[in-house]
N, C-alpha and C positions, 0 to 999 in steps of 0.2 A: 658483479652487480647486474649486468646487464643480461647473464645466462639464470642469475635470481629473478629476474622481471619476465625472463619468458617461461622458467617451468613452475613456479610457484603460483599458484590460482589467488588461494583465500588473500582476505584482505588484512588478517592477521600476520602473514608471511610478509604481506610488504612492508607493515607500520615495524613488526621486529627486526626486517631488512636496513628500514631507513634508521632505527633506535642505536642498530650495530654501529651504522657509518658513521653515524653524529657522533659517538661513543670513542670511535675514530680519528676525529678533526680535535675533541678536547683531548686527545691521547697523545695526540703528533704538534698540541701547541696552537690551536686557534681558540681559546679561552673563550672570552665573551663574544667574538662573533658567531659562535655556535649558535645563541638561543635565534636568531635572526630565522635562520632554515626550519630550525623547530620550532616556532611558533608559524610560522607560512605552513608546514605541515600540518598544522594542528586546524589551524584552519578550512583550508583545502580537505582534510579528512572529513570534518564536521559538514561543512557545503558539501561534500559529495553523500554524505550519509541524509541529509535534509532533500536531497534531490531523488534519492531510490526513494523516500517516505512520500513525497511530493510526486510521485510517478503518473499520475491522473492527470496532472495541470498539464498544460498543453505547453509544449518546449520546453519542460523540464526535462525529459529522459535525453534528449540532446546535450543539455548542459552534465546532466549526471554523467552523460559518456565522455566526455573531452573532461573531465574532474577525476572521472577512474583514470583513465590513462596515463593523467597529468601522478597518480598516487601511486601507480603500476610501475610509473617511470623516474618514482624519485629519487631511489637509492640511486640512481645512476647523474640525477643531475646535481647531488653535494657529491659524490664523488670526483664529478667533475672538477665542482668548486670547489675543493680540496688539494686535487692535482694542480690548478691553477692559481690556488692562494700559497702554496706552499713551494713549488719549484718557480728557479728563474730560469728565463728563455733560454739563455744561454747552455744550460744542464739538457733542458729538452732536445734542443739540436744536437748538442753533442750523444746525448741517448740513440734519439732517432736516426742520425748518422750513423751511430756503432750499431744497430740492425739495419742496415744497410735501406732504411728507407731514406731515398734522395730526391733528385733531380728536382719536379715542378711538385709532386707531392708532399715535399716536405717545406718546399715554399712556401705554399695555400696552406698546410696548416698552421706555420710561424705566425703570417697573416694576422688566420684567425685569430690564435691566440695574443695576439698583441693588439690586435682589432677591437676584436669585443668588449675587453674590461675600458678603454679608452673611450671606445660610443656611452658605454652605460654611466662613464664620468662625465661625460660630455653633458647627456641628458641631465643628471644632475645639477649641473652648474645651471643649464635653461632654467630646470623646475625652480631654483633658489632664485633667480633673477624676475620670474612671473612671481613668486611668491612677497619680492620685496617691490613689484609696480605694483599691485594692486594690496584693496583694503580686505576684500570680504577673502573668508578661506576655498580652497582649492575647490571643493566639494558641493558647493555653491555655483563657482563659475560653471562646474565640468555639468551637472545638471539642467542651469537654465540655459547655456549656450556650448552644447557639446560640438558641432560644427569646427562653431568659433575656436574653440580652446583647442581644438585637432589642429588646426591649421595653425595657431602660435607657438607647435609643439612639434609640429612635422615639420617646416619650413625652414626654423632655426639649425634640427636636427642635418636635413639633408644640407645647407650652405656647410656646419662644420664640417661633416662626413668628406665632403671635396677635400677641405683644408686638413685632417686628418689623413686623409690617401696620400696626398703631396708627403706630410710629412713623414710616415711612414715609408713611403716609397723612396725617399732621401737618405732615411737611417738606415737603410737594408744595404742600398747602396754603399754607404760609411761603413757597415759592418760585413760590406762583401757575402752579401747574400746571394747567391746564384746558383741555377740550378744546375751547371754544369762545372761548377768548383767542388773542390772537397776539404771542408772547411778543418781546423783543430780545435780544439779548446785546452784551457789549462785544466781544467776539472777530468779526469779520465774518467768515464761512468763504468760504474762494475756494480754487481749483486754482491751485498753483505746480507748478514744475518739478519739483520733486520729488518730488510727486504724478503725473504723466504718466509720470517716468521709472521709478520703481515697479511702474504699472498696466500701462506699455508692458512692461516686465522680465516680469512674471506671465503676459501675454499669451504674449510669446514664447516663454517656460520651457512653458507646453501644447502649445503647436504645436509647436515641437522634441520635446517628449517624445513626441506623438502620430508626428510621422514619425519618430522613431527608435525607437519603443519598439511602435508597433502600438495 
């Protein structure tokens, strides 16, 4: 996906890029959290198409440029959310170890991937808890007091972020994370067939879209 986002031009190539992957996620078992991605694409499509028509008004081609990129680069970010709703950490290491990526590198990516889905629950709990102190709806506050509403949304965010490092950095510890060990797993990761047939599919889904699509 991400060698489809650098040779494919048109904007056809990307929307049948990202149609592939989603096509993907309901194929390997993510049901109903598919439409979530597709409908944010659908959107972000349409705001990026209203932003080239809109090209005259002043700081719209700005906006039109960070909405293409964001569409250029979407096949690549449910890929991601697919690699990361579907594998546990544990498979990953053991992956990333059996290709010999180690030491601080495979640390920082653990990290992240343990990181990120944890902040973006994080924030959720905030959004629910502002949602049940006040009366009017979100959209309301964020407009006549945007300032305000940053600062009861950033504030909360950075105090967990602390208390999430702590514990994160506890549990690596517990689970002997380090980057000059060499850890095992009970899972032995290896390529089966249905890994080739997959990686072959992806393969060919670019090369067909590059000759049909330009």
């Amino acid at each position: 996906m991400a060698v489809e986002s650098t040779i494919i031009g048109p904007l056809l190539g990307s929307v049948l890029a990202t149609a592939f992957v989603l096509a993907l996620c309901l194929v390997l078992g993510m049901g109903r959290r598919t439409w979530r991605p597709a409908a944010a694409y659908a959107l972000i499509v349409a705001a990026q198409q209203l932003c080239v028509a809109g090209g005259a008004i002043p700081l719209v081609p700005f906006f039109g440029i960070a909405l293409t990129l964001v569409v250029k680069a979407y096949p690549i970010y449910v890929t991601a959310w697919l690699v990361l709703r579907r594998l546990p950490m544990s498979e990953v290491m053991a992956t990333l170890d059996r290709i010999h990526v180690r030491g601080t590198l495979l640390v920082v990516l653990i990290v992240i991937y343990r990181y990120v889905p944890t902040l973006v629950g994080e924030i959720r709990v905030i959004r629910s808890g502002a949602r049940l102190r006040h009366t009017q709806p979100g959209w309301k506050r964020w407009s006549r007091h945007p300032v305000a509403q940053c600062e009861h949304l950033v504030v909360p965010v950075l105090m967990r972020t602390g208390r999430i490092a702590d514990e994160l950095s506890a549990a690596a510890v517990c689970k002997g994370l380090d980057p000059d060990a060499h850890r095992t797993s009970m899972v032995a990761p290896r390529i089966q067939p249905v890994d080739v047939a997959l990686a072959g599919a992806c393969v060919a889904v670019v090369i067909l879209l590059k000759l049909l699509v330009g």
